[in-house]
N, C-alpha and C positions, 0 to 999 in steps of 0.2 A: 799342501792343497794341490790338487791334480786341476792342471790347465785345459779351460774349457773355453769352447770356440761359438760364436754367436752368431749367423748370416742374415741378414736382413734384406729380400730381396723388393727394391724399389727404396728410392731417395726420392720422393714428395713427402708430403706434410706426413700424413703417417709415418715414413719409413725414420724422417728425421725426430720427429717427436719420440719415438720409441728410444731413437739410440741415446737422444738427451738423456731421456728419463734414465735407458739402465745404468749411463755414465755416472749418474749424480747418487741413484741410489746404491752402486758398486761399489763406487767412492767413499760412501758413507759406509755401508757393511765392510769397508777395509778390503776386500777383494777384488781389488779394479785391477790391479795386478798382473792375476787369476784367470783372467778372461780377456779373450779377444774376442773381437765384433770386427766383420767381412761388410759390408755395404754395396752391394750390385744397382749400380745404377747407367739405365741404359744411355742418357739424354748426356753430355756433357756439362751441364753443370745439373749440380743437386738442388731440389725444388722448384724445378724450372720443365715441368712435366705440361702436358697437354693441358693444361686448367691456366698454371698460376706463370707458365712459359709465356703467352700471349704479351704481344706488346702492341694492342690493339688500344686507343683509350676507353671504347666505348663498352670493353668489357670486365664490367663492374661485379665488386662480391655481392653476392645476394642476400650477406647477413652482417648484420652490425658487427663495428669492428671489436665489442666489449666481449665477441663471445669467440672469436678467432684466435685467440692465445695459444700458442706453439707446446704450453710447456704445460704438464698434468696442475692441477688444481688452481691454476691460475689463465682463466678464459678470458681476464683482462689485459692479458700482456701486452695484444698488440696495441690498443690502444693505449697503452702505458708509453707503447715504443712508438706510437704517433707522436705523442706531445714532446718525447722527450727528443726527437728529431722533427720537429717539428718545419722548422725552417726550408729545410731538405726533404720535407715528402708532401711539402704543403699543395703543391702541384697536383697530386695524385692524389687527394682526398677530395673526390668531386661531388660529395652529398653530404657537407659538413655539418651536423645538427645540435655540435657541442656532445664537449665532452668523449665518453665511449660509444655512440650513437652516428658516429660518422662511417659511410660506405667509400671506402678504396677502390683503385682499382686494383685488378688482379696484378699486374704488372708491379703494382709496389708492394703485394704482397709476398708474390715468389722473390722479389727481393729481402723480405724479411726471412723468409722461411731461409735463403741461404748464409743472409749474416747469423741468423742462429747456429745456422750448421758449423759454420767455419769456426765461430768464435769457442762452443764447446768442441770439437776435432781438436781443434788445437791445444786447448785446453785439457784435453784426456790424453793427449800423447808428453805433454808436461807432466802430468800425473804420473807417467809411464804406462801407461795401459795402450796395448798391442791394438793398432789398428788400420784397417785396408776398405782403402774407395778405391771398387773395381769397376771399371768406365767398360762396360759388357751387354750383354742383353743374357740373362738366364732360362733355357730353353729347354732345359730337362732338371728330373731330378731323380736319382737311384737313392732307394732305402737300405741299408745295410743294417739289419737289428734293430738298433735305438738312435742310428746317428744316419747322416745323409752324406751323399755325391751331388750339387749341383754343376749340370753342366753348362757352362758358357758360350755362349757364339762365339769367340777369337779359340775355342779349342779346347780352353784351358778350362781344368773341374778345381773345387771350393768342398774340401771336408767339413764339416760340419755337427757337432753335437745338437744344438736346437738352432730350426729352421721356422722361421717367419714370413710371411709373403704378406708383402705391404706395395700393392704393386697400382694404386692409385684406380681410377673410375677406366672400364674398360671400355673402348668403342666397339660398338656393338657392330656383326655381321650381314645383319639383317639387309637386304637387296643386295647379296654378294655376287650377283649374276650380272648386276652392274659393272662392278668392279672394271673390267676389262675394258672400258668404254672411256676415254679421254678427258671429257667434260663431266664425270659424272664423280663427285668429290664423297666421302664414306663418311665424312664429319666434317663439322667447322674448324677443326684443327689439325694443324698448324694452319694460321688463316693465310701465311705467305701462298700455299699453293690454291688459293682460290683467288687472293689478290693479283698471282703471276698466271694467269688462266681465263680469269672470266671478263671479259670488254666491259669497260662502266655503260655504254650503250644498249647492251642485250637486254632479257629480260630472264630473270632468273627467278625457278621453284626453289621452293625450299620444304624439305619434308618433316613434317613436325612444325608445334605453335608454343613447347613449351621453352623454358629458359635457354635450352640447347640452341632453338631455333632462334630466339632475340641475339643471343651472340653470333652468329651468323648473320642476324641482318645488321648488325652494329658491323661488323666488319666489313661490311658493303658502304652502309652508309659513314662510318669514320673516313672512307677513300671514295666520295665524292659519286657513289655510283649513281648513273641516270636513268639506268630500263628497271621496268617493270618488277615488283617483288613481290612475291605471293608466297605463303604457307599455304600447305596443303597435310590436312590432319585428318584423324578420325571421328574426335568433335568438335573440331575448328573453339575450342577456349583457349585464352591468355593464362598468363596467371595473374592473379590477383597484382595488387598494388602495396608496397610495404607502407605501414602505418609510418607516420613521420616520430610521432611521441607517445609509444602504446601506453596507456593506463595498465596500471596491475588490476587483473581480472582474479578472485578469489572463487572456483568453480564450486558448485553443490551438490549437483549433481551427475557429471562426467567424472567421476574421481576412481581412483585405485580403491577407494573403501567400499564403495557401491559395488565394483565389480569381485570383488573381495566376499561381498555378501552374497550373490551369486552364486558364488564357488561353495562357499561356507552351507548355504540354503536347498542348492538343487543338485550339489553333488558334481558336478559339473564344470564344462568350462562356460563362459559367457558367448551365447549366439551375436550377430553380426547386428540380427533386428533390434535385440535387447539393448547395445551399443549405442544404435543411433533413434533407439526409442529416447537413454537418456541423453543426446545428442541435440534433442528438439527439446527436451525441455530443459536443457541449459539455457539452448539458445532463445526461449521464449522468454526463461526468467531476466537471459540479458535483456531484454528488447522491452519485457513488460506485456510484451501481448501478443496471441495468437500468430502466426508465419503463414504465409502461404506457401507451404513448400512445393506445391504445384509451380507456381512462376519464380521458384529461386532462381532455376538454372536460366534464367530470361533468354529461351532458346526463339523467345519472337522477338529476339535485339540479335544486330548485327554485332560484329566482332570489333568494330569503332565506338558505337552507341553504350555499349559491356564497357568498353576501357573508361570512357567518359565518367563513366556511373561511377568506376571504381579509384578513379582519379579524385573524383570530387567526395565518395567515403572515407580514404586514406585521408584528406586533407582534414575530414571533422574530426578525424578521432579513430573510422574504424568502425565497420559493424559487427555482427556476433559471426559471420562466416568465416571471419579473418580473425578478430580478436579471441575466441574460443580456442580455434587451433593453435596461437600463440602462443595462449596461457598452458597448454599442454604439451609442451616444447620439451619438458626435462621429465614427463610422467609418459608420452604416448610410445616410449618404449617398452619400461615395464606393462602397460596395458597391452599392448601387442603381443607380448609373451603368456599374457593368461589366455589367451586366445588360441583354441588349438587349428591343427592343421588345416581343415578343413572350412571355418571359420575363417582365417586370413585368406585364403585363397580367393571366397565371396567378397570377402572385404576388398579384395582388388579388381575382382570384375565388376560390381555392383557399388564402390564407392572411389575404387583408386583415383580416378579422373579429378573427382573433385576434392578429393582430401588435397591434391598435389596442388591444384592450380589455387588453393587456400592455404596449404600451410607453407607454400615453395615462394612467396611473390616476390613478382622482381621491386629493387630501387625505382622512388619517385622520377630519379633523373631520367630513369630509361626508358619508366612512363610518356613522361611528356614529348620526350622525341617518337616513340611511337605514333602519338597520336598526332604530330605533324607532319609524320608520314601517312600516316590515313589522309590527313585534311590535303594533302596537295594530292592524294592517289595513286602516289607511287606503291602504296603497300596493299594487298590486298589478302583476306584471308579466306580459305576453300575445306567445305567439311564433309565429313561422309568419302574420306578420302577410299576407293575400293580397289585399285591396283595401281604400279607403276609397272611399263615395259620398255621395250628400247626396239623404236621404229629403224632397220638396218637401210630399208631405203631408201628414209629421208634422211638420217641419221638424227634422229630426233629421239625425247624421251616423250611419252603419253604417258598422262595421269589422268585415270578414270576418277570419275565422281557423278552422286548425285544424275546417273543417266546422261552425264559428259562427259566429255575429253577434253585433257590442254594440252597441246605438242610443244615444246619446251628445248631449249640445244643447253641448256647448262642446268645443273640438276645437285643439291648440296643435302645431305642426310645429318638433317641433324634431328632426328628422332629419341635423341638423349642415349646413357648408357644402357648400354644390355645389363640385364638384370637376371635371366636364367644362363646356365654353365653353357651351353651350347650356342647361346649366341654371342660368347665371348670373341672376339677379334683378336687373341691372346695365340702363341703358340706355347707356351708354357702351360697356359688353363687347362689348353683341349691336352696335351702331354697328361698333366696330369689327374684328368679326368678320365683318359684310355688308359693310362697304368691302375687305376681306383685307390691314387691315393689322395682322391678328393671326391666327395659324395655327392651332387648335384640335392639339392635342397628342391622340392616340389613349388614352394613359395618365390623360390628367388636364390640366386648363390650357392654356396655351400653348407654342408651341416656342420656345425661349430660347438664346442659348449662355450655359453654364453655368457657365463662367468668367465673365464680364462681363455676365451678364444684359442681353443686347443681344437685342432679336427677330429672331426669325428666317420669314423669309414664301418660301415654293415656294425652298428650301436655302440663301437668301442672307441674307444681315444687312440687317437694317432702316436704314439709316442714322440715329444718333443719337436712337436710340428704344429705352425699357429697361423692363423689369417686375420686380417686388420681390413678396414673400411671398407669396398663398396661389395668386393667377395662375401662379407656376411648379410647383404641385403636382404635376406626371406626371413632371417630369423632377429633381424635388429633390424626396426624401423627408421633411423634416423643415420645411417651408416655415408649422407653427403653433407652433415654436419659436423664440422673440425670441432669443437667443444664436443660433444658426443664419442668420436672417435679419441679427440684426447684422454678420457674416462675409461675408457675400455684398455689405450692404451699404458693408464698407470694398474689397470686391473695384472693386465698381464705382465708388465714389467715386477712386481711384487710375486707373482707369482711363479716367473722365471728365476729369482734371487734366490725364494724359497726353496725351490728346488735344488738349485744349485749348492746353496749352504745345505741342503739333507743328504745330497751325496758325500759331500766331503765329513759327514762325522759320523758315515756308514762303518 
């Protein structure tokens, strides 16, 4: 059998999950041998990227721990690896609800995500199977036929037969004319340079209200900060509040069979209307009765008065806004896909806002400190956000709104990731979206097939080139969900075996 070379570019939760999975099933089909696997990972340690790096406590995962499982078909492992260490992580399980239902922090979870790493690394090089964690940042990549050149920052290039880019949630661009400006931070992370930066005294914007933004003010307020904190958004919403003990909701009428008939009936793909025609009457059938969906978005409550409300639904149970999108947690991607292009596009000007701050919500715990930040006034929230600039003479940031202005000296973006190719923060993206050997996706990301996360450049398949997590977000709805991305990535790892066993008995 002819030796075949694997590159996995990014060592977070993706990158590692991948390389488990092809270990185990290499291992099984007997050609682990056969094959080496490259590892480029730029951070000094593996799973310790911009998310699950943070050693902040106040930033927590935003999804139960029964569905963060490292390893394909098993979404309960971390919480299997909670009890079973229990002693030892009990510190960092700050929303313990029993059971698999407890919320970590991120900090003990890029710890998990590394002992996985190390414990099979090591374990595949026992095996004998050939392999290299290269401590680099990957910044190009030349196609040669069917196999690749990646090129390295330290100089050094990486052959390659099949190329993967698992390269974690990118920080997005967007106010790069900022950049230049000393006080003005492009993300909340790493939170070290805003902790060694901004006076606890000052009073700091913060751009964005959704999750992005509460990690950034958790990182304020974890180190005692006293000025002023304000979001400043385009519709000043939170996100929801996570249900404490969601009931299983059994849907009727938002399902893959309705939308299915649709297809079957009108020849067609399902409009945006037709979606959330059956949308309101899921949610009428939860409720039992009539919605006023004129005052759902309770745009005559403040952004305190909102969290209250949502504080005190999470704690009964949960309404139909939150429990609906719940229960569609393992279908709203396939429905996504019957949805053609021009449909999702609507779907994100005309509903993205509130799908997100309903199907995204933050932890109870993070709730309530929110909301004691509202009640003392340190927190404030600002919407209708319409420019940010940078005053040179006073040296100040102004953010327009609303037929206002706030002048501002510290200034933190956490507007969340970028989601189109061009407002990537990447120099590899923008590489290799000026070479075209990445498609920019109209919806979000790149064009992928969606079965085997294989690229797809002007309608054809990339040869043996593949993308994982938040680079597929136009065309996979749920691509910042690790159980979701674990799935795609046992799709692809079967699928790369398969291939590799058709060559060798060509």
């Amino acid at each position: 059998m002819k030796s075949t070379n694997i590159t996995i570019i990014g060592g977070g939760a993706c990158g590692i999950s991948l390389f488990i999975e092809l270990f185990l099933q290499l291992r099984i089909a007997g050609i682990h041998q056969d094959v080496s696997i490259h590892i480029i990972e730029e951070n000094q340690q593996v799973g310790k990227g911009l998310a699950f790096g943070t050693r902040q406590p106040g930033h927590i995962l935003n999804t139960q721990a029964q569905l963060m499982g490292i390893h394909h078909a098993e979404p309960e492992h971390f919480s299997d690896w909670l009890k079973e260490h229990n002693k030892r992580v009990a510190p960092e399980v700050v929303d313990n609800q029993g059971q698999g239902e407890a919320f970590t922090t991120r900090r003990l979870y890029g710890d998990y995500l590394q002992e996985q790493f190390d414990y099979y690394f090591e374990l595949a090089q026992k095996e004998g199977m050939q392999l290299n964690l290269v401590k680099a940042s990957a910044v190009g990549v030349t196609q040669l036929n069917n196999s690749y050149k990646v090129q390295l920052s330290d100089g050094n290039e990486i052959s390659s037969d099949y190329l993967v880019l698992a390269l974690g949630t990118p920080v997005s661009n967007l106010y790069g004319e900022l950049l230049e400006h000393k006080n003005y931070f492009d993300s909340p992370w790493p939170s070290s340079k805003i902790l060694e930066n901004v006076p606890r005294e000052e009073p700091v914007a913060i751009l964005g209200s959704s999750l992005s933004a509460i990690d950034a003010l958790m990182t304020l307020a974890d180190n005692g900060h006293k000025g002023k904190i304000t979001f400043y958004s385009l519709d000043g919403l939170l996100p929801k509040v996570q249900v404490e003990k969601p009931e299983a909701y059994e849907r009727q009428y938002l399902t893959i069979s309705n939308l299915h008939k649709i297809q079957r009936t009108k020849l067609r793909s399902p409009m945006v209307s037709e979606v959330f025609r059956l949308f309101i009457k899921e949610a009428e059938h939860f409720t039992g009765e009539k919605i006023d969906w004129k005052n759902a978005a309770r745009l005559d409550k403040t952004p305190h008065e909102r969290l209250k409300e949502d504080i005190a639904i999470s704690q009964a149970g949960g309404d139909a806004l939150i429990n609906i999108p719940y229960a569609l947690r393992y279908d709203s991607s396939p429905m996504w896909n019957m949805l053609d292009e021009a449909a999702r596009l609507k779907f994100k000007k005309w509903l993205g806002n509130y799908w997100a701050v309903n199907r995204h919500c933050m932890p109870m715990v993070n709730a309530l400190r929110i909301e004691k930040l509202f009640n003392s006034g340190q927190l404030h929230v600002v919407s209708e956000l319409d420019d940010v600039a940078y005053d040179q003479e006073d040296k100040t940031f102004v953010l327009s709104y609303q037929d206002k202005s706030d002048k501002v000296e510290y200034l933190i973006n956490a507007t969340g990731p970028a989601s189109a190719v061009k407002d990537m923060k990447s120099e590899l993206v923008q590489h290799l979206a000026k070479t075209g050997l990445i498609e920019p996706e109209k919806t979000g990301g790149v064009k992928i097939n969606t079965e085997t996360m294989q690229l797809i450049q002007q309608g054809k398949s990339v040869p043996n080139f593949y993308a994982l997590g938040h680079l597929a977000n136009g065309l996979l709805l749920d691509v910042n969900a690790v159980w979701f991305n674990v799935k795609t990535i046992g799709n692809l790892s079967h699928h790369l075996i398969n291939n590799i066993l058709s060559e060798n008995t060509l």
